[in-house]
N, C-alpha and C positions, 0 to 999 in steps of 0.2 A: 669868661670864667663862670663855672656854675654856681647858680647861689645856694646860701644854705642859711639857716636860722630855723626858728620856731616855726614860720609860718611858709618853707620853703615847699610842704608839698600840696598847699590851696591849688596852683597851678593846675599840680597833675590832676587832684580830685576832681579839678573843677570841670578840666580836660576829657575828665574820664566818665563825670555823671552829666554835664551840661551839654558838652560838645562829643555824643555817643555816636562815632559813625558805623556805615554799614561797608564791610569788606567786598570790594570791586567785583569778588565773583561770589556775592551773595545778595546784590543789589536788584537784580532782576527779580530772585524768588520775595525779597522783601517785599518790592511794589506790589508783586502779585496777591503778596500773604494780606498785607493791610489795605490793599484794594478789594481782596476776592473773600478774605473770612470774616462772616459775620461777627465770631469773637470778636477779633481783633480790632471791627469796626465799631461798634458798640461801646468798647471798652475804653477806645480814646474820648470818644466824645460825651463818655460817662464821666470821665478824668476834668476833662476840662471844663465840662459846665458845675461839676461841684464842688471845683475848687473856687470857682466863680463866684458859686454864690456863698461861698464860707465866707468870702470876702463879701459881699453886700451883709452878710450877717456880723462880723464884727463890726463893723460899719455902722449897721441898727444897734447892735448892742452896746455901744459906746456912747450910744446919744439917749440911752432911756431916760437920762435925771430930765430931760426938755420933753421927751414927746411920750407920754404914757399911753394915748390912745394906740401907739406903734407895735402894740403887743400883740394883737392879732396879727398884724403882719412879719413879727420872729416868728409865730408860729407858724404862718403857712411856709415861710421863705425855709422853715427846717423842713415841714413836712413835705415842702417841694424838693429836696436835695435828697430824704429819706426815700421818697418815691420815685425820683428818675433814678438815683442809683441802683433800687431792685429794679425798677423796670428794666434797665441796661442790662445790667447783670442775667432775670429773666431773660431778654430777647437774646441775650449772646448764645444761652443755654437750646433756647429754642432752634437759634440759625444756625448751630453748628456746622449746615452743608455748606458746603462754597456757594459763593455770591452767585446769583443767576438771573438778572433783572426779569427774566420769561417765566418765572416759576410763581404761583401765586401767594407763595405765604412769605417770599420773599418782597412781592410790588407789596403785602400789605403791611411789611413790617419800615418799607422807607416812608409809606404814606403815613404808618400808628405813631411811632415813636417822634416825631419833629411834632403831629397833631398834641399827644400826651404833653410833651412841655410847652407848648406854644399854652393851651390852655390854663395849666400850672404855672406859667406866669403871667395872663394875662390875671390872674386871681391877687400874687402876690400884688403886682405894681398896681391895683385898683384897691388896695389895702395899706399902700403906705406913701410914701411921701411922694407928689407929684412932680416928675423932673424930666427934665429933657434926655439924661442917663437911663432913665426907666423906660420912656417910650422909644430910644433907640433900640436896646437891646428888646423890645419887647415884637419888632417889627423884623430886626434885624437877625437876629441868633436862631428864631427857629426856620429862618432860609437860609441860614447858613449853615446848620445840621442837616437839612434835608438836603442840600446839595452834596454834601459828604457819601451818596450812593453815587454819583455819579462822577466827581474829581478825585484826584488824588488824599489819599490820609492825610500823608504829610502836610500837603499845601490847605487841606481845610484845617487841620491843627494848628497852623502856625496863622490860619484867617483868624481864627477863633481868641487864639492869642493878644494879635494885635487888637482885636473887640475889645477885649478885655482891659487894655493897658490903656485904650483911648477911654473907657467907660469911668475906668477910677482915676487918669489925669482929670477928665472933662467933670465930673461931680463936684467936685471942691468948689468950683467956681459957681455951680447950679445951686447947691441945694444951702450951703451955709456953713457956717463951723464954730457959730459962739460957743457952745459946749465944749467945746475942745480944751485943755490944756495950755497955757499961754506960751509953753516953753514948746511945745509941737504945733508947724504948722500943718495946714493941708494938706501940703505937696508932700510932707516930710512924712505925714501916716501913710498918705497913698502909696507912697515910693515904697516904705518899706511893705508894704498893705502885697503889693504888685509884686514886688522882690521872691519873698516869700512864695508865692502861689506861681511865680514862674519858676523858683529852683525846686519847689515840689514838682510842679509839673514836666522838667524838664530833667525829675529823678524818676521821676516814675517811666518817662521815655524811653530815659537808659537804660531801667532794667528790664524795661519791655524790649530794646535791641540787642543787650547781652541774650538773654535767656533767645530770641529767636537765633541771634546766631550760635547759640553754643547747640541751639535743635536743630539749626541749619548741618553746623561739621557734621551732629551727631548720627545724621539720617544720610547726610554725603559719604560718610566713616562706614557705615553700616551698608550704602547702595554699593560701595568701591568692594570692602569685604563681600557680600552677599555674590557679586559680579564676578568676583578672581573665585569663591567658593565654586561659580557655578562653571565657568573657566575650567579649573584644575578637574571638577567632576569630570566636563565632559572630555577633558584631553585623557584622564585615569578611566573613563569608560569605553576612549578608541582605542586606548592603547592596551587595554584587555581584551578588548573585539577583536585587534589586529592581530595580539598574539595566542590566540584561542583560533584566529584561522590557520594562522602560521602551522601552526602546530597539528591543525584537521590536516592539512596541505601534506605536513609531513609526511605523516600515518599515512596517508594513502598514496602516498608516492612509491613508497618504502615498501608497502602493502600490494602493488600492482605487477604484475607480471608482464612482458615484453610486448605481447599480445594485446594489451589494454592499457599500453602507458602512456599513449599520447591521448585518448580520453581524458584517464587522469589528470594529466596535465591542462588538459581545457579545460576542466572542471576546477582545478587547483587556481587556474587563471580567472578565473569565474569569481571563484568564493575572496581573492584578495580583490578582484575590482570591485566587485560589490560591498566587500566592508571599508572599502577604500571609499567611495561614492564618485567612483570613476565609470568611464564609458567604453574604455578599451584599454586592453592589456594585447603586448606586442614582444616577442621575445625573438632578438636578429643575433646574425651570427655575422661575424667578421672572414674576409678572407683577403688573402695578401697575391696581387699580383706583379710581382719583379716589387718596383717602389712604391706602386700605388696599392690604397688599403679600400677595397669593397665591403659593401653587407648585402646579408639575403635575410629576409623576413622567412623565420620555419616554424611561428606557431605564436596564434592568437584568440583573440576573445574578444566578443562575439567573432567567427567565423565569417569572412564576405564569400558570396559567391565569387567561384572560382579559384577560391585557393583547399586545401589541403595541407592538415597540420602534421609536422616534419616532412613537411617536402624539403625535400635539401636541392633542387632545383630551383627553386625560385628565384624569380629575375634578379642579378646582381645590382645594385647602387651602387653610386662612387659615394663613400662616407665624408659625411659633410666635414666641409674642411672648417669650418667655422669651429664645431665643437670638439674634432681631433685634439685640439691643444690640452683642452680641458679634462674629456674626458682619457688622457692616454696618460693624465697623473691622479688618475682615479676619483676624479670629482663630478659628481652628478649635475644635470642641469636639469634646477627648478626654475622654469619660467611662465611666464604669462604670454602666448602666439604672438598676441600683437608687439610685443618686445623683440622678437624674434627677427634675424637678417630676413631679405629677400626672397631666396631661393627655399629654406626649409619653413619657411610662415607660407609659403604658396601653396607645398607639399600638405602641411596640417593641415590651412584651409580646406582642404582637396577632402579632407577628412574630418571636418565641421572641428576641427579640435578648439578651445580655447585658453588650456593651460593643461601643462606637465609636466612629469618629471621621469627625467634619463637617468636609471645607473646602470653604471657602465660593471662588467663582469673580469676578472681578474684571475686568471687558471695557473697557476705556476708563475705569476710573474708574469704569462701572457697575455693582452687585450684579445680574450677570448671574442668578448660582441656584447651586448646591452639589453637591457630588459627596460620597454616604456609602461608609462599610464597616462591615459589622455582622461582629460574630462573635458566634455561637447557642452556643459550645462552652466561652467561658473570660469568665471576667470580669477586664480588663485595662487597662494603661493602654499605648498607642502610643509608642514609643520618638521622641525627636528625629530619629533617622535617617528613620524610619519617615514621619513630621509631615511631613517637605522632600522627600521622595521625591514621597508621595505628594499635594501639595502643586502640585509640575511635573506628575505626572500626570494629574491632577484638570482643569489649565489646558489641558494636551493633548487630551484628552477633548473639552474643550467646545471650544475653539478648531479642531478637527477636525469639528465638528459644525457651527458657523458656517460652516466653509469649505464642508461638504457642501449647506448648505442656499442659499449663494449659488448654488455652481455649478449646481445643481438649478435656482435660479430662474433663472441665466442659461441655463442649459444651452434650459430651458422657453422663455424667452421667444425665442432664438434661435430654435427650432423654430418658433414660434408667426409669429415674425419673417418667415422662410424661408417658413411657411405662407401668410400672411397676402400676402405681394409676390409668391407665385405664384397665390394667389388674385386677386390685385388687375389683375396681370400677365393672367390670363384672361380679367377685369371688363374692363379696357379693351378687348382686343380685340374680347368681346361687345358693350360698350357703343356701341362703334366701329361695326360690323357694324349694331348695332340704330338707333343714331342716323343714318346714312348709306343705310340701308332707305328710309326716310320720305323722308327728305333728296330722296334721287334721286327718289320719287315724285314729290312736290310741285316741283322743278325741270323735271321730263320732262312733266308735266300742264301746268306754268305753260309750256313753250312750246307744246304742242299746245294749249292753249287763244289764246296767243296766233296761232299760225299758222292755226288754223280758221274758218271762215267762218260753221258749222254752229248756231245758235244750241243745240240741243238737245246737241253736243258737246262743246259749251263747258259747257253746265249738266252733265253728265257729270266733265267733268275737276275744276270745280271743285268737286261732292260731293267725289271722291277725295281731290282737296287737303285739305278741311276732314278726309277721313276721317284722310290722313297725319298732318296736324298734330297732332290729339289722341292720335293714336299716339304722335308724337316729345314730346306735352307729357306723356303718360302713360311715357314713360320716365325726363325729368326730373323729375316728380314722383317717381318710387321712389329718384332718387338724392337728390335735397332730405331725402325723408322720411326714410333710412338715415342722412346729414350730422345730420339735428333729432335722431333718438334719438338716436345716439351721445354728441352733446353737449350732451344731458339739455335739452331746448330745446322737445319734445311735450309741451303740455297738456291732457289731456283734458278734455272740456266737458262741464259737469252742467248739461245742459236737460231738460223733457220731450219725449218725442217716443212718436207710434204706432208699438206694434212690427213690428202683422199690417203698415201700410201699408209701414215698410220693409221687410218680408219680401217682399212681395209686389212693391215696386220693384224689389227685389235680383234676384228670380224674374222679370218680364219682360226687365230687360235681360241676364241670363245664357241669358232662353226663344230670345232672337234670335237669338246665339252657335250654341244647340242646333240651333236650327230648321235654320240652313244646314246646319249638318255632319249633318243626319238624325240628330239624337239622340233619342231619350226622355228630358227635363226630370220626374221623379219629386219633387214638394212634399209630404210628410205631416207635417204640423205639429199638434202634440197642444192639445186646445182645452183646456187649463190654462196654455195663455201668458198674460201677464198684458197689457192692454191698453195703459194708457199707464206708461211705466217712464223714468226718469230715467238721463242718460251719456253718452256722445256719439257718437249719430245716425250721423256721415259717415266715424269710424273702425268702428264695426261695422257699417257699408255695406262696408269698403274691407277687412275682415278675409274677410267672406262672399262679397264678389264676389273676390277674387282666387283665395280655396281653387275656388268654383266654373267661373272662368274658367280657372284650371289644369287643374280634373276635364273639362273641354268641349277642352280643347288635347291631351290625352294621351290620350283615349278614341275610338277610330276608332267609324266612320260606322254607324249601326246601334244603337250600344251604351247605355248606359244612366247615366243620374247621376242618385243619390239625395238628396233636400235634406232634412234631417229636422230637428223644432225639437222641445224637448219644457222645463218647467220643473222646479226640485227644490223641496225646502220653503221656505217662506219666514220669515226670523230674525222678529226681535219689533220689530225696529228697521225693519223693511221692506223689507229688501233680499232679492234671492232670484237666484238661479245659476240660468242659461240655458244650456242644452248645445246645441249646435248638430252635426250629423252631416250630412258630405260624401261620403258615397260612389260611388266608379264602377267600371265594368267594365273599363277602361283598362290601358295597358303595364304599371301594376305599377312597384312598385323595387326594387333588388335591395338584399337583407341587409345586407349590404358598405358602402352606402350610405346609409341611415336616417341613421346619429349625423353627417354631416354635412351634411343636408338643410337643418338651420335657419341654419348658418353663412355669414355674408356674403360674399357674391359666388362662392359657390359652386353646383352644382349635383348631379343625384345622375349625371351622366354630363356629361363633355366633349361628349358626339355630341349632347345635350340640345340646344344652344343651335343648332347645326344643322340640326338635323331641326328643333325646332319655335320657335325662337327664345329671346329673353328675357334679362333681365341679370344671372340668378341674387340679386337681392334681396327677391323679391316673396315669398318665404317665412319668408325673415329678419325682413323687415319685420312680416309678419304675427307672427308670434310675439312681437315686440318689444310690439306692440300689443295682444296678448291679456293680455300679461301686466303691464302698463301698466290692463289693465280687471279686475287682480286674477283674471287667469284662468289659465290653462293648453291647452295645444295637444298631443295626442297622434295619430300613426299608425299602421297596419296597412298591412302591404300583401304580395302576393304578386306575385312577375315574372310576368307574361304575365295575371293573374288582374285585377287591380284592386288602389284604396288607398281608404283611408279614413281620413279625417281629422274627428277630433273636439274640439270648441273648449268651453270652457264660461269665461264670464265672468261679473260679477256687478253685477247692476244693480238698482236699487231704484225698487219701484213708487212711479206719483205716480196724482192726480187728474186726471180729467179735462179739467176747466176750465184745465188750466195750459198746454194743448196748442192749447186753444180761444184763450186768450190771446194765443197765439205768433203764430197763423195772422192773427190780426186783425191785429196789429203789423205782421207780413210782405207785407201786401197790396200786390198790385203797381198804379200809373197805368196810365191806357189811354188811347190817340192822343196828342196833344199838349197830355198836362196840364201841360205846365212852356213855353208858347210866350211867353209871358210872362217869363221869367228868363232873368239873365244870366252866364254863367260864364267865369272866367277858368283859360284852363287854360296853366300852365306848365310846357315841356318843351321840350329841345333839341332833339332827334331828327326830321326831317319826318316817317317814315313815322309815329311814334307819332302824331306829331299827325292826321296821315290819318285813321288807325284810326277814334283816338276820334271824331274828326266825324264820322265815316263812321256810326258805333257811335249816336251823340246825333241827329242827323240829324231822326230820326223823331220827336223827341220836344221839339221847336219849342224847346230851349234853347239861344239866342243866346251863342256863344261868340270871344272876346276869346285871344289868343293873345302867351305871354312867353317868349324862348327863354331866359331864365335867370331867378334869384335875383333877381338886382339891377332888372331891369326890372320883375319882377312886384311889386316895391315899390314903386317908381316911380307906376305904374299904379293899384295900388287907393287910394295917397295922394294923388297927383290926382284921384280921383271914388269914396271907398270905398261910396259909396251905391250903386255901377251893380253892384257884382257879388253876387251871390245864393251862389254858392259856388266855392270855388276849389281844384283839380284840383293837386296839388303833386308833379312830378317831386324825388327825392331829390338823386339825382349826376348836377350839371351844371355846367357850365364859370363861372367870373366868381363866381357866389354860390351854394350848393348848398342844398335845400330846409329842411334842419333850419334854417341862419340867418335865410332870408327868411320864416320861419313865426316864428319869433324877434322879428324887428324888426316883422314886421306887429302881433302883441298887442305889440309895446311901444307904441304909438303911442298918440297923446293922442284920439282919436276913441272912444265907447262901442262903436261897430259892428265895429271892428277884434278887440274881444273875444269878440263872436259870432259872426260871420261863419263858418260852415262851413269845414275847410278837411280835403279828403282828400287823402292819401296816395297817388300812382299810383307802385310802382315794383315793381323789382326783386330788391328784397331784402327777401323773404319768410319769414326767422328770427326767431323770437319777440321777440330782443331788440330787432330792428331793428323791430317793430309798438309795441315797449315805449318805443323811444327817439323814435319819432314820436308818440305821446301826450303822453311826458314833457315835448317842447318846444312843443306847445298844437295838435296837430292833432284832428280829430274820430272819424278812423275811416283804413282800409288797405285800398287795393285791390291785391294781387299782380298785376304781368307776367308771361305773358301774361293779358291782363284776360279777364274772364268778364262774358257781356254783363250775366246777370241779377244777377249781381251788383252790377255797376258800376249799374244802375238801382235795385236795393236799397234802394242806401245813399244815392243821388238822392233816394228818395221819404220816405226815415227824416229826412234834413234840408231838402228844401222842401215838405213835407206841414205 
């Protein structure tokens, strides 16, 4: 129970000025303070010796009524307490520096001060009463303040103390006490004599460890503030550095054109690692293969040899599966290498790194890929500020980059755009030109043949006509053929066929060309060709005769064109690479011009199509086509000198008998092997119908005639015995061919399911030969019809 009364808080006072301690973590600077400052050394030992001698001074003063000679010795004994005390005070004032036993006005102030009172009291005790108390302290006290430089404060304080206590017990007994009071003894002055100068001197303690510790907090208070001031400063003067770069970063992101934007961005990359006080900035992109997730590094800072910033080629990683988790719910990884797993601490090391941080990029919701910063110099961990800064940054960066790589693709395809509709823009006018050439022949012959009388000029105009026509179908043929590639619609055909006999085709109808224009036709074909080879025949017809109908159009009269064939090794599988060489002596093209030779509807000169006509596809095409036969197309050429063009495709040897096979199938009827059958041919149009009678004629097949769908059904279900085969326009009026080829195999008759039935039209796209099969036709003859064709496929189905 606690007590209480009047005298209930002596305890605490006593607690609080006697027994003053020093707080656990202010104990160290204490030792130091009353160990190392002059003050504070001085000033205890100023305390204790004058309280000391207050007491041998009352002591004297109490006994004056016995000893009057003792009056010179109050005096000295005051004038000694009045002079160590400035003296004290003095030296404190002088040593203000800290303690330094090497410094010299420090040795001379341990050696002055113990010397000053040792002689001040050798004066007093040879002036007053002789005692064994006087010659203790008189031997004793000034080695025991002199040793006060080199011990502890406390513990010489507390020596000094017990001097004290043993000097005024020990006297009583020494020196006498008849003067005394009869009702006080000895012990009983001493004690309180002692009392007293121990609870002064162990207040004056006190408030010498309050006041140091309240200068202690005060200066702790003030290092802690002055510490977090200087803290906040410098974290409020990165985080205006960071976003004063952010912001430069912007501006010229923003400010840069397609042409200069990956500069920018190293530069951009620059200025955050440098205000970051990093060593490298690294910006990867992510890429997704089936399950697994890759990155490719496309642009950094400093640059290593060897790379290139936005290469989007850069060798893929498998993205560490460690940090997957983390960074795929958008969390950055701030860490120190050495903390880092195995495999991605090997990678850093590899790159002197020893702390960074990862934020990962975020597009729509999508883990676009991640922007790093290494630093090579400090192992650290990135501040919050640091995290959010560079965070927007990271997002800047790559959103700056998407932007560059739209505009790039739009920028491209506008170009390509702009290209392509003055290219096309040219194509028509040529085409225009090229198609109205013919046109006007075969009109201007059709009426001089009609207005002639002449039978021989009649046979005259109408050669030319056939000659126009194949000209104007050999124009539409190169745009058909550029429409099928484009919209991936060319298949090539894996037949056998003899190579020499198509070389040698290729070579008299190019010798014809030559002959008019006075050329020399030059054929040196190396005898390692291989005989019968497998491919398709009538596209490497159509690749050799156009390169060589070009070298025969550009090559003035006189001049010369080289045909060369020659084979390479041949694999294990059979196949073997054919090179072909076209060269002539001809106009040449100029430099300038090459890299757009093979582009659609282009030419290597505007004045081209002028001087020697053409629709600028027939090179395009060709090219589409060699490389469609796994080949490639190269050329040479010098202005005014000649070109030369070299093809090499790849085709795989067959057997002979397979060629032998073909030719027997292909065999054509002669006169009127078919005068016996009946065909029903369906089409709207009169003149087609003309044609083909006109076309059949010869060849004794009795032909029935349906201007639509509907009636050609009609017809074969009233008598499907009478027709032999049936001729099926596509698009016509009332019922169109796909339907009437429909309803005929639906019908309840056997015959209906076999009965032949071709294809005559106009729509000549693969799909469209596809979509005539699919609905139960037998075969496809494109408009304009080709005779030997059309009897072909007569002889394949009434043979």
């Amino acid at each position: 129970m606690k007590k209480t009364g009047a005298y209930s808080h002596i305890p605490e006072v006593a607690k609080h000025h006697l027994l003053a301690e020093i707080p656990q973590q202010y104990r160290s600077e204490f030792k130091a303070h009353v160990f190392s400052n002059n003050a504070a050394r001085f000033s205890i030992q100023s305390i204790c010796m004058v309280l000391m001698d207050a007491g041998l001074l009352l002591m004297y003063l109490l006994r004056l009524s016995s000893y009057r000679p003792e009056t010179i010795h109050i005096v000295l004994l005051t004038a000694k307490m009045v002079l160590m005390g400035l003296a004290s005070y003095a030296l404190a004032k002088i040593g203000k520096q800290t303690y330094d036993p090497k410094k010299h006005i420090h040795k001379v102030l341990d050696i002055l001060f113990p010397m000053v009172y040792m002689i001040c009291d050798v004066a007093v005790c040879f002036t007053g009463p002789h005692s064994i108390g006087n010659y203790m302290r008189l031997f004793a006290i000034p080695i025991i303040v002199g040793s006060i430089a080199v011990i502890s404060q406390i513990k010489s304080g507390i020596i000094l103390l017990l001097l004290y206590a043993f000097y005024f017990f020990a006297v009583p007994h020494m020196t006498g006490m008849a003067a005394l009071p009869a009702f006080a003894s000895a012990y009983n002055f001493w004690l309180v004599v002692f009392s007293t100068a121990l609870f002064l001197s162990s207040l004056a303690y006190s408030q010498f460890v309050n006041n140091f510790v309240v200068t202690m907090q005060f200066k702790r208070t003030s290092e802690e503030v002055s510490q977090l001031n200087g803290v906040l400063a410098l974290e409020v003067n990165q985080r205006t550095k960071l976003l004063q770069t952010v912001n430069d970063i912007t501006d010229e992101l923003l400010g840069s054109d397609n042409e200069v934007f990956d500069d920018a961005l190293c530069r951009g990359l620059e200025k955050i690692g440098t205000a970051l006080y990093v060593d490298a900035v690294q910006v990867w992109r992510n890429h997704r293969n089936g399950a697994e997730l890759f990155c490719s590094k496309i642009h950094e800072w400093p640059v290593r040899a060897g790379f290139a910033n936005g290469d989007a080629k850069s060798r893929l990683r498998p993205f560490p599966a460690e940090w997957l988790p983390i960074m795929s719910e958008n969390q950055c990884i701030n860490e120190i290498v050495s903390n880092l797993p195995g495999n991605v601490r090997n990678y850093l090391r590899e790159h002197d790194a020893l702390s960074l941080i990862i934020m990962p990029v975020f597009i729509i919701n999508e883990f676009w890929g991640f922007v790093g910063f290494i630093d090579c110099r400090n192992e650290r961990t990135f501040t919050d500020v640091e995290r959010d800064i560079l965070r927007t940054i990271s997002f800047l960066f790559v959103t700056g980059i998407l932007h560059n790589e739209m505009t790039s693709d739009l920028v491209q395809k506008t170009d390509l755009a702009l290209a392509g509709s003055k290219a096309k823009s040219e194509f028509l006018a040529n085409i225009s030109h090229e198609i109205r050439t013919p046109l006007n022949a075969i009109t201007g012959l059709s009426g001089i043949a009609q207005r002639s009388d002449s039978v021989d000029e009649i046979h005259r105009a109408l050669q030319r006509i056939d000659a126009a026509g194949r000209q104007l179908i050999s124009i539409i043929n190169d745009v058909l053929d550029m429409s099928k590639i484009e919209a991936g619609k060319i298949k090539m055909e894996e037949r056998a066929f003899e190579l020499m006999a198509t070389l040698h085709n290729v070579h008299s109808i190019i010798g014809i060309q030559a002959e008019s224009k006075q050329l020399h036709l030059v054929a040196e074909w190396a005898p390692d060709l291989p005989k019968i080879v497998v491919g398709d025949e009538t596209r490497l017809s159509q690749v050799l005769t156009n390169l060589l109908s070009n070298a025969v159009k550009f090559t003035p009269e006189n001049g010369h064109v080289y045909f060369t064939a020659h084979a390479g090794d041949e694999s294990m599988d059979g196949n073997v690479r054919l090179t072909f060489s076209i060269r002539d002596t001809g106009i040449g093209i100029p430099s300038q011009s090459l890299p757009k030779l093979f582009r659609n509807f282009e030419q290597a000169d505007a004045g081209i199509s002028r001087r020697f006509g053409g629709t600028g596809l027939g090179l395009a095409i060709t090219k589409r086509l060699v490389e469609m036969m796994q080949g490639g197309i190269e050329v040479e050429s010098v202005l005014g000198e000649g070109s030369c063009f070299t093809v090499n495709v790849l085709l795989r040897r067959a057997a002979e008998d397979a060629v032998i096979a073909r030719k027997t199938s292909a065999a054509m009827p002669a006169g009127d092997a078919f005068a016996s059958r009946c065909a029903l041919l369906v089409e709207d149009i009169d003149i087609n119908r003309e044609i083909i009678m006109a076309m059949l004629e010869d060849t004794g097949i009795q032909i029935d005639i349906a201007e639509d769908g509907r009636r050609a059904v009609a017809l074969f279900k009233d008598d499907p015995a009478r027709y032999d085969i049936i001729f099926m326009d596509i698009q016509m009026p009332v019922m169109d061919g796909y339907t009437a080829t429909r309803e005929i195999r639906a019908m309840d008759t056997p015959y209906a399911q076999t009965v032949p039935i071709l294809a005559m039209t106009a729509n000549a796209f693969a799909e469209d030969i596809q979509r005539c099969i699919q609905c139960g036709m037998n075969g496809h003859v494109a408009k304009p019809i080709d005779y030997a064709e059309l009897i072909g496929h007569i002889a394949k189905h009434l043979s």
